[in-house]
N, C-alpha and C positions, 0 to 999 in steps of 0.2 A: 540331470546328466549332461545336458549342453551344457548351461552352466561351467559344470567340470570340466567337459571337454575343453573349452575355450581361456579357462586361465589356466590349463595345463601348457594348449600350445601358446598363449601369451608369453610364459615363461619360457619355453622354449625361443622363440622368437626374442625375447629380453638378454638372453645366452651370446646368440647369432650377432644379437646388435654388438653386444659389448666387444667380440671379438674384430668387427668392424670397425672401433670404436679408433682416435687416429694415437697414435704414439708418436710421441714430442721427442726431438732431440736439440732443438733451441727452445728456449723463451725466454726473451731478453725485453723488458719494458721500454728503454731505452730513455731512464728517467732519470739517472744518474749513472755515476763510472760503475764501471765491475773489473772485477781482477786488477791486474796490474796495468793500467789506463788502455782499456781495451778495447773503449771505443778513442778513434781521435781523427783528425784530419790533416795531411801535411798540408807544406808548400803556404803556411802563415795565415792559413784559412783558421777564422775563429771559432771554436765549438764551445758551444755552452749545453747545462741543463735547466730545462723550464721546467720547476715544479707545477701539479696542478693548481687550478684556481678557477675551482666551482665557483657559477653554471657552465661558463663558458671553456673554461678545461679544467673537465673531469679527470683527466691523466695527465702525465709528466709526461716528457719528451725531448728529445737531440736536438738543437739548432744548431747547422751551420753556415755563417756567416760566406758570404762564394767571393773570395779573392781568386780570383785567376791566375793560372799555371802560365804565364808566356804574356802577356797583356791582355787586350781586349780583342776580343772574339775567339776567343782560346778556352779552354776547357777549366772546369772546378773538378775536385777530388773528393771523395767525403760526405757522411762519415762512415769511416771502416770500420769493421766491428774484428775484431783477431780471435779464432775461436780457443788457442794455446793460451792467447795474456788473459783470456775469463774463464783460465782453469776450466772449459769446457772440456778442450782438448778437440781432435780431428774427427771432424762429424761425417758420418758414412750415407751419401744421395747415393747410393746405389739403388736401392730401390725406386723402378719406376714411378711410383707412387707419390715420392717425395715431392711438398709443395713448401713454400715459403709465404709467408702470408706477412702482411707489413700493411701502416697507415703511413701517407706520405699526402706532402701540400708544399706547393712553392709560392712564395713572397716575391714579386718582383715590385720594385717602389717604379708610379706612375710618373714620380719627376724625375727619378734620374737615370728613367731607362728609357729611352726612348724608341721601343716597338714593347711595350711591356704583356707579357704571356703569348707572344707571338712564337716564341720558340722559349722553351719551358719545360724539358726533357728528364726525366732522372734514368738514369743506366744501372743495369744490374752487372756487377763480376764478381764470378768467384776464384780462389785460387790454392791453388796446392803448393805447399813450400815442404823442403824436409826439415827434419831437426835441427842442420843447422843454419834453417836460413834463410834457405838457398830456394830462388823461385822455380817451381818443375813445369808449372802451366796453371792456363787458367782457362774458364766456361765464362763467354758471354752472354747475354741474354737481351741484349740491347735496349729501346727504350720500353721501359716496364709503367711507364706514368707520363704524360704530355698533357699539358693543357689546351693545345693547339688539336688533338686528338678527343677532346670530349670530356676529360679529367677536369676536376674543382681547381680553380685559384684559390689562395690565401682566402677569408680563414677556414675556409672546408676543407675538413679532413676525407682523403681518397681511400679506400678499403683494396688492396691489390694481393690477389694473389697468383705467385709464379710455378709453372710445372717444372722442377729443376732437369731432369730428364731430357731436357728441351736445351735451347742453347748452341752455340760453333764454341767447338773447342780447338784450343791451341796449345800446343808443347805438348809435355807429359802430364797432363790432367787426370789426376785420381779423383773419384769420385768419390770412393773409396774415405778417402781423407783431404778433404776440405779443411781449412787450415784456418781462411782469412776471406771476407766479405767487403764488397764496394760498391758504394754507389759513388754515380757521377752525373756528371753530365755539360752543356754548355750556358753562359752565362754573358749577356755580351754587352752588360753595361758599365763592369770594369771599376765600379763605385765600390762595390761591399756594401752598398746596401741591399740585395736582397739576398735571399735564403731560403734554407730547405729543412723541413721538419720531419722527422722520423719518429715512430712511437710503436711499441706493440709487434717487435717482432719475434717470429715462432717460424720455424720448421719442425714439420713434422710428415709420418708417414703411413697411411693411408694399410695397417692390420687388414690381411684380409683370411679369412676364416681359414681353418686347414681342412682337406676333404671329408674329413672324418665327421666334423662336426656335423657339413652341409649333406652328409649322409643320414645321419639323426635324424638332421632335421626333415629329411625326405622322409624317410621309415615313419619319422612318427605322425608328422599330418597325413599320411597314405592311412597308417593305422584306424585315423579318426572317419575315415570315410563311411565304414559300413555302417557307424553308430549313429554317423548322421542319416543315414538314407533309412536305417532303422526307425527315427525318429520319425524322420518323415511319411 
């Protein structure tokens, strides 16, 4: 009879999990292009894709090359991810729940930078544009990875995940419809040579049960009580 009792409520419990369970509205490897080049970097900054190359990388990945917006000591862009040009279309973080989860590592070269992973930043932005275009606002998130903060240099890959829900918003920011993703941040060697590598990214949103269920589940382990004190 326990026995039965116990992979009854196991089952029950396997129900509960699954509707826990998270639902994805991104997952983007970030190993090659998608859609109509949806991922890219302005402002002459160079992106490539690195295929894998077991043991040392198991997975592909974005690299961008950081030529700076304005000269040296000035800011990189990239890379963006457009959720319209990868036929994803406009992703809904309305739910609190909503996390983004991303691997990230920054390359600064020891000759030609001279304070190298002293400052070593990547920034998170999101942004809401309409159909035709036209930028309405955007969610910041600020820096999401530093080296200077405790994060891997080059070649360790950093596991980061962001609570979207979180964030200073500006203009008219839908959360609603998310449109277009960015990372950034500052670069102050002004060479091209270092960079930032992106792999494995996912949003998704944290399913959480409907009453109904956690009512079941209440009812039916109550049920099992007496059979157990019976037993006993």
């Amino acid at each position: 009879m326990i026995r039965t009792i116990l992979a009854i409520g196991a089952v029950m419990l396997v129900c509960v999990a699954a509707q826990l369970s998270a639902a994805t509205l991104v997952d983007i490897p970030m190993d090659q292009q998608i859609g109509s080049n949806a991922i890219y970097a302005p402002y002459g900054a160079v992106l490539t894709f690195q295929p894998a190359n077991p043991p040392t990388e198991p997975e592909g990945f974005t690299r961008t090359a950081l030529v700076q917006n304005g000269g040296a000591g000035s800011w990189y862009y990239g890379p963006y991810v457009d959720f319209l040009l990868a036929g994803i279309g406009p992703v809904d973080i309305s739910d609190p729940t909503t996390a983004l989860d991303v691997d990230l590592r920054y390359f600064q070269d020891p000759v030609t930078n001279s304070n190298p992973y002293a400052d070593a930043p990547i920034f998170l932005r999101l942004y809401t544009f309409d159909n035709s275009g036209n930028l309405l606002g955007y969610r910041d998130f600020g820096i999401i990875y530093a080296t200077q903060s405790g994060d891997a240099p080059y070649p360790t890959w950093t596991h980061k995940t962001v609570l979207l829900s979180g964030g200073t918003t500006s203009g008219s920011f839908d959360p609603t419809r998310v449109t277009r993703l960015r990372f950034y941040g500052t670069d102050w060697s002004g060479t091209g040579d270092d960079f930032v590598d992106v792999k494995n990214l996912v949003i998704s949103t944290a399913e959480i049960p409907e009453p109904g269920s956690l009512l079941a589940l209440g009812i039916g382990i109550a049920s099992f009580v007496p059979f157990l004190r019976r037993r006993r």
